[in-house]
C-alpha distance (Angstrom), angle and dihedral (degrees) to the residues before:
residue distance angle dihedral
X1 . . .
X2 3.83 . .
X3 3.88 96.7 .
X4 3.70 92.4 46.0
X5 4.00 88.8 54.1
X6 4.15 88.2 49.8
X7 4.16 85.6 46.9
X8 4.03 90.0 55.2
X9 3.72 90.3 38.1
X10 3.97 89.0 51.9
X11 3.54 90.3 46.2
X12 3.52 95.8 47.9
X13 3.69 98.9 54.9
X14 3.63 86.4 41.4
X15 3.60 92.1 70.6
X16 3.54 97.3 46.4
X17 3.62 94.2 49.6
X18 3.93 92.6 44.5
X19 4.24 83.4 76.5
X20 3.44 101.5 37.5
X21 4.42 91.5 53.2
X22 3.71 90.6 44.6
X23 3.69 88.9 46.9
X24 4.08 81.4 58.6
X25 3.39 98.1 44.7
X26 3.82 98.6 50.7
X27 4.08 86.2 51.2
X28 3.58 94.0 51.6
X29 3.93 93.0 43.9
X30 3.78 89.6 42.9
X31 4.08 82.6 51.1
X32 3.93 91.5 64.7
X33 3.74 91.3 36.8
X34 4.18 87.0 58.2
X35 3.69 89.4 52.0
X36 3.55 94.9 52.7
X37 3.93 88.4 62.5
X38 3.56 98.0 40.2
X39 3.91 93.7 41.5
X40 3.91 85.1 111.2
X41 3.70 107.6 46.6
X42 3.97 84.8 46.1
X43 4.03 86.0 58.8
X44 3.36 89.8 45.0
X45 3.77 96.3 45.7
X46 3.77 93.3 48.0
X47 4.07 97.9 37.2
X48 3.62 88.9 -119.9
X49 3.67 132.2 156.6
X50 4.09 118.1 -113.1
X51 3.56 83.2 -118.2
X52 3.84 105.1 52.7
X53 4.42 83.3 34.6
X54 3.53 88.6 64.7
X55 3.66 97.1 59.6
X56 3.57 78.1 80.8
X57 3.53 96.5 77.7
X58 3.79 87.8 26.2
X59 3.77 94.9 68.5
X60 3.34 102.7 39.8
X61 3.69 92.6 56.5
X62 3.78 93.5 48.3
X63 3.91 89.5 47.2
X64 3.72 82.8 55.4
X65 3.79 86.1 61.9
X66 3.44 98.6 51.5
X67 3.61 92.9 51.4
X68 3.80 101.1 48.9
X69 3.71 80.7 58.7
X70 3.51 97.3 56.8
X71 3.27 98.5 31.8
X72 4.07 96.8 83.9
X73 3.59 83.6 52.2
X74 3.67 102.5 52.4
X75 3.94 90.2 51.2
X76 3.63 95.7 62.1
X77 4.02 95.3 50.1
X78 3.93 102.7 29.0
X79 4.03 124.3 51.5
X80 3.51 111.9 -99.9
X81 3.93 91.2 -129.5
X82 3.47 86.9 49.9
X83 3.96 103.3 45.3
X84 4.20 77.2 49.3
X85 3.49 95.7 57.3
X86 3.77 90.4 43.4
X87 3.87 87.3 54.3
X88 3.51 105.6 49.7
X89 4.05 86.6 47.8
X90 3.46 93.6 60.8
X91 3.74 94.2 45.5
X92 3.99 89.0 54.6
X93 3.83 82.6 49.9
X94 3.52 103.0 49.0
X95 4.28 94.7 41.4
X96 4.20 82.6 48.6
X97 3.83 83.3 52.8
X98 3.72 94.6 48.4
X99 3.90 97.9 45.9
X100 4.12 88.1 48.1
X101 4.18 92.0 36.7
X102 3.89 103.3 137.8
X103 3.89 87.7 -167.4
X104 3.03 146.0 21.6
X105 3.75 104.8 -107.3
X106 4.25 88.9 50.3
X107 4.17 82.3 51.6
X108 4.02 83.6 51.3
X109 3.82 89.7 56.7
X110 3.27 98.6 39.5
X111 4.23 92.7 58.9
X112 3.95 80.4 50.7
X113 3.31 90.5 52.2
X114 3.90 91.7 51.4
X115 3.20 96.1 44.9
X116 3.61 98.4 89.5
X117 3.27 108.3 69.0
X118 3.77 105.8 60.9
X119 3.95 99.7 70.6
X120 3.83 97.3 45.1
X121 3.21 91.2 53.9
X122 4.37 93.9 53.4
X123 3.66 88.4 39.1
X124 3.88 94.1 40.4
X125 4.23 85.8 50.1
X126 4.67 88.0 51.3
X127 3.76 85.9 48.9
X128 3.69 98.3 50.6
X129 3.56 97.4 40.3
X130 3.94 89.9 43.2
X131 4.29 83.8 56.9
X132 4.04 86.4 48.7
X133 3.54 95.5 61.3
X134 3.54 122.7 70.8
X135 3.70 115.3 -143.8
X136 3.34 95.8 -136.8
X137 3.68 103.9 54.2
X138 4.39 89.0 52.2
X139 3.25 121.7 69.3
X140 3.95 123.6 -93.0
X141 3.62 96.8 -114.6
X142 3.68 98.1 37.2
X143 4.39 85.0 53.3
X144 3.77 89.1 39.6
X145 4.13 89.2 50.8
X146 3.95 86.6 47.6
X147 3.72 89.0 57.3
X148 3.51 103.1 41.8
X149 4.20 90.1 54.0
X150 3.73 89.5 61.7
């Protein structure tokens, strides 16, 4: 009786979490999307070249890298609420950064900074609702395609 309780408790916070991570990852995707657009006036703003203004993008992207690599990792030593909290911290650190970045290299690690947050939360959202569904109530090759995508 105990375990089933835990399953619907899991469950349960699982779908009020699912909103709340997607809610982070569409900010943090619609974060690079807004540079994209404003790539220019930044490079104005700063008196950058195009070339060292897209480093912007550049870094961000790579950082993104690093932390999908990690990220596996940091799940199996560090809470997930925890690693979460941690996430969404630094993003609110590293867009403060950005909107206060006297120049252009502070602005370049701030969007490092920020980059963080974005993939825990999409990967954090799969492995929640991958704990919500039972195996046994989808069908094989529906849990087997689920799997495979990872």
């Amino acid at each position: 009786m105990g375990a089933a309780r835990e399953d619907a408790r899991v469950r349960g916070a699982g779908r009020l979490m699912i909103p709340v991570l997607m809610t982070g990852a569409f900010l943090g995707s619609l974060s690079q999307n807004m540079l994209a657009s404003a790539l220019a006036a930044i490079i104005d703003e700063f008196g950058v070249s195009a070339l060292v203004g897209q480093w912007l993008t550049t870094v961000y992207l790579l950082m993104v890298g690093v932390v999908s690599a990690l990220t596996a990792t940091l799940f199996q030593r560090v809470r997930t609420r925890r690693l979460l909290e941690c996430s969404l911290a630094l993003f609110a650190v590293g867009c403060l950064a950005s909107i206060v970045a006297p120049s252009f290299w502070t602005l370049l690690v701030a969007r490092a900074i920020q980059s963080d947050s974005p993939l825990r939360y999409f990967v954090s959202a799969r492995k929640i609702g991958l704990r919500m569904a039972v195996p046994w109530t989808m069908p094989s090759s529906s849990f087997t395609s689920l799997i495979s995508t990872s």
